[in-house]
C-alpha positions in Angstrom: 11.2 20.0 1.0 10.7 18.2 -2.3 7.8 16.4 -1.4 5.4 16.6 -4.0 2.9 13.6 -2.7 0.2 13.9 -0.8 0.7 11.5 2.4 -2.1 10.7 4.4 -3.0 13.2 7.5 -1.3 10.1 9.8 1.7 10.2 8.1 4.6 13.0 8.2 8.4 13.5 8.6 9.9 14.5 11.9 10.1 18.2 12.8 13.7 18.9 13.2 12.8 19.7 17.2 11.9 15.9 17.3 15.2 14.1 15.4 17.0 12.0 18.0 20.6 12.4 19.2 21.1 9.6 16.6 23.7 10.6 13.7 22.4 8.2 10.8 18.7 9.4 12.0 19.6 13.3 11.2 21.5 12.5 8.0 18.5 10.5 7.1 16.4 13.4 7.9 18.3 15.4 6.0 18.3 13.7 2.7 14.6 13.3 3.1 14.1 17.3 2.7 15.6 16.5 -1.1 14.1 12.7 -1.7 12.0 12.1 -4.7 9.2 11.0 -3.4 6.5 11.8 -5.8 3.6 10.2 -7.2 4.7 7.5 -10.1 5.7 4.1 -10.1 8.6 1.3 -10.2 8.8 -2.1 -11.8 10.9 -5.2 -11.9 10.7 -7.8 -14.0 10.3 -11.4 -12.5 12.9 -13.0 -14.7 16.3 -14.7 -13.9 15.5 -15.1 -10.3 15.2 -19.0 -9.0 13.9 -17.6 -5.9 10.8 -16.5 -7.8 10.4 -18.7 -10.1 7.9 -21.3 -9.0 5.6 -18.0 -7.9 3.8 -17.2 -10.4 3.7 -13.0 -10.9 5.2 -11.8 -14.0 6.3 -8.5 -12.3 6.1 -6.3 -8.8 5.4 -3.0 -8.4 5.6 0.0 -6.1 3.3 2.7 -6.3 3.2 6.4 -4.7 -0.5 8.1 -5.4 -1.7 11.0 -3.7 -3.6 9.6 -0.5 -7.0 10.8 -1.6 -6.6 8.7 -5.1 -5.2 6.0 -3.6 -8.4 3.5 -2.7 -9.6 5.1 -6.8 -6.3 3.3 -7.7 -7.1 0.3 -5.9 -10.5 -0.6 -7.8 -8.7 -0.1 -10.9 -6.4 -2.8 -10.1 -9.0 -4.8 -8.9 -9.8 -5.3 -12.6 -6.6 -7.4 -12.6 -7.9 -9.8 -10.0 -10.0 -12.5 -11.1 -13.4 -12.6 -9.9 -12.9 -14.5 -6.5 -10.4 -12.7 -4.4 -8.9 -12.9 -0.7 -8.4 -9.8 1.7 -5.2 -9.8 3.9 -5.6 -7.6 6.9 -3.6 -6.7 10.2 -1.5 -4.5 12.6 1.6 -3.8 11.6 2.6 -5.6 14.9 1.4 -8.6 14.3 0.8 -11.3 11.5 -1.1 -10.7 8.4 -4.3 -12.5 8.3 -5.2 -14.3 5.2 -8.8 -14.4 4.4 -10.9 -17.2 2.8 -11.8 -16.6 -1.0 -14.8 -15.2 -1.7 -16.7 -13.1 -4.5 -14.7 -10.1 -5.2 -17.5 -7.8 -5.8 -18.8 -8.8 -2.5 -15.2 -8.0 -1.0 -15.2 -4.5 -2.4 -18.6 -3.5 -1.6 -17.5 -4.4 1.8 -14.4 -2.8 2.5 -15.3 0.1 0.7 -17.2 1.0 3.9 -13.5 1.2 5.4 -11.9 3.4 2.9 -11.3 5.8 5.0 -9.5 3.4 7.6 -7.6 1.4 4.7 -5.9 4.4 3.4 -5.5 6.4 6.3 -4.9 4.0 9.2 -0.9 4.2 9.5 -1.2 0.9 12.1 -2.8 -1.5 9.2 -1.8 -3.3 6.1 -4.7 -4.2 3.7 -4.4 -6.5 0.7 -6.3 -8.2 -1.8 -4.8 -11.6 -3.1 -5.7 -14.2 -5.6 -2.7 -17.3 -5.9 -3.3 -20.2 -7.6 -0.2 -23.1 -8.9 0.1 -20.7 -12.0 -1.0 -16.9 -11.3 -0.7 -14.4 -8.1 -2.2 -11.3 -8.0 -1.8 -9.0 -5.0 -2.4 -5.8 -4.5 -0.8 -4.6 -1.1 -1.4 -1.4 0.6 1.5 -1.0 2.7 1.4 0.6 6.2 3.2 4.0 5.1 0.3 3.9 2.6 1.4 3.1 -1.1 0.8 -0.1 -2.8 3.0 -2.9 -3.4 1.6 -5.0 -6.4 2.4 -8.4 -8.3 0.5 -9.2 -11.1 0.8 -11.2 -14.8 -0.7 -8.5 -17.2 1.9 -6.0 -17.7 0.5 -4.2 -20.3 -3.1 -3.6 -18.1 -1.2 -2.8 -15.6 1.2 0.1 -17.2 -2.8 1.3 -18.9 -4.1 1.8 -15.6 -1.2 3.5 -14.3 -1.4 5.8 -17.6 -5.2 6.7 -16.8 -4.0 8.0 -13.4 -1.8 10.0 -14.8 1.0 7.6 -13.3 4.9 7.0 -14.6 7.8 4.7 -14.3 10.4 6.4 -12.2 13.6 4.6 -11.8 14.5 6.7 -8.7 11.4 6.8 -6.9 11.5 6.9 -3.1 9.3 6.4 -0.9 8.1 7.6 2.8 9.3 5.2 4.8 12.8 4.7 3.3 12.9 7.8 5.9 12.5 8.4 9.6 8.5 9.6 10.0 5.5 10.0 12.9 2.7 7.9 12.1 -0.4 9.6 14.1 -3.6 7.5 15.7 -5.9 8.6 12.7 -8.9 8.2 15.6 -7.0 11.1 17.2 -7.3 13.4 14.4 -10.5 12.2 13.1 -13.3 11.4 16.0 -15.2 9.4 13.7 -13.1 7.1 12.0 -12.8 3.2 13.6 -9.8 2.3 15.6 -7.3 -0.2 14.1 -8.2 -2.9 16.7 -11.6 -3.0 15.7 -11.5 -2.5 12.5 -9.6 -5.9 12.4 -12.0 -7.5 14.4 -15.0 -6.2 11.9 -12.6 -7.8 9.1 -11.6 -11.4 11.3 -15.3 -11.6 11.9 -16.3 -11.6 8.7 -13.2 -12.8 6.2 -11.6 -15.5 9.0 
């Protein structure tokens, strides 16, 4: 297995007893034993695209960072967000809820509380947004746990990355380009909060 990244305790491959009788599902499994999926980072451009063009992020990026870096990674970006922000939040069965904007240091000394939940919880998406006519900043952590990020400052952005120790990788993969488990992280952890009301902590608060 080439897997150099350290995925979160609710995230793993299939164990070969567990592929399906499915062909594309054990050739899939298969290539994952050799897929580069390592820490590092890609990024495209936003240029010569009219679907893009009235949205206002110079370029997107996906990140892979060793789970227990990950939220570190996140409040270095947070630098790149101005200082009122939005959360996003929700199951990965339902809609993404959009928060109201409110003082970003506020937002992070809140959700830091659910750090553990954020990066871990394989059921939940968590982002933090700031869009105007001109700008959009996201940072996104994905379900499969890496970060999906648009921003304007590209050269911020590629100095964070270097202070993590993070670099562009045109081939980068990641976890969920192949077929995984995703664990209830209350069943391996007795103390963290369940997805459901964790959400209900966030709606209560951000909706």
């Amino acid at each position: 297995m080439k897997l150099t990244l350290e995925l979160p305790k609710t995230i793993r491959f299939l164990n070969q007893d567990e592929i399906p009788n499915n062909p594309s599902v054990s050739k899939r499994w298969e290539e994952s034993k050799v897929a580069n999926i390592v820490q590092g980072y890609t990024l495209k451009l936003n240029e010569n695209n009219p679907e893009n063009e009235l949205i206002g992020f110079n370029f997107f990026a996906e990140i892979n960072i060793d789970n227990s870096n990950l939220w570190n990674l996140v409040l270095a970006l947070s630098e790149t967000l101005p200082d009122v922000t939005a959360v996003l939040f929700g199951h990965i069965d339902f809609d993404l809820n959009y928060g109201n904007y409110e003082e970003k240091g506020g937002i992070l000394e809140f959700v830091c509380q659910y750090k553990k939940e954020i990066t871990q919880d394989a059921f939940i998406s968590f982002g933090l947004i700031y869009n105007d006519d001109e700008n959009l900043v996201e940072i996104f952590i994905d379900e499969s746990k890496y970060i999906k990020y648009w921003g304007v400052d590209e050269n911020f952005f590629r100095e964070i990355m270097n202070g993590f120790g993070l670099n562009e990788i045109e081939n980068l993969e990641f976890v969920d380009e192949y077929p995984k488990v995703r664990e209830v992280l209350t069943t391996l952890d007795k103390e963290a909060i369940d997805s459901k009301t964790l959400i209900e902590i966030f709606s209560e608060k951000y909706l």
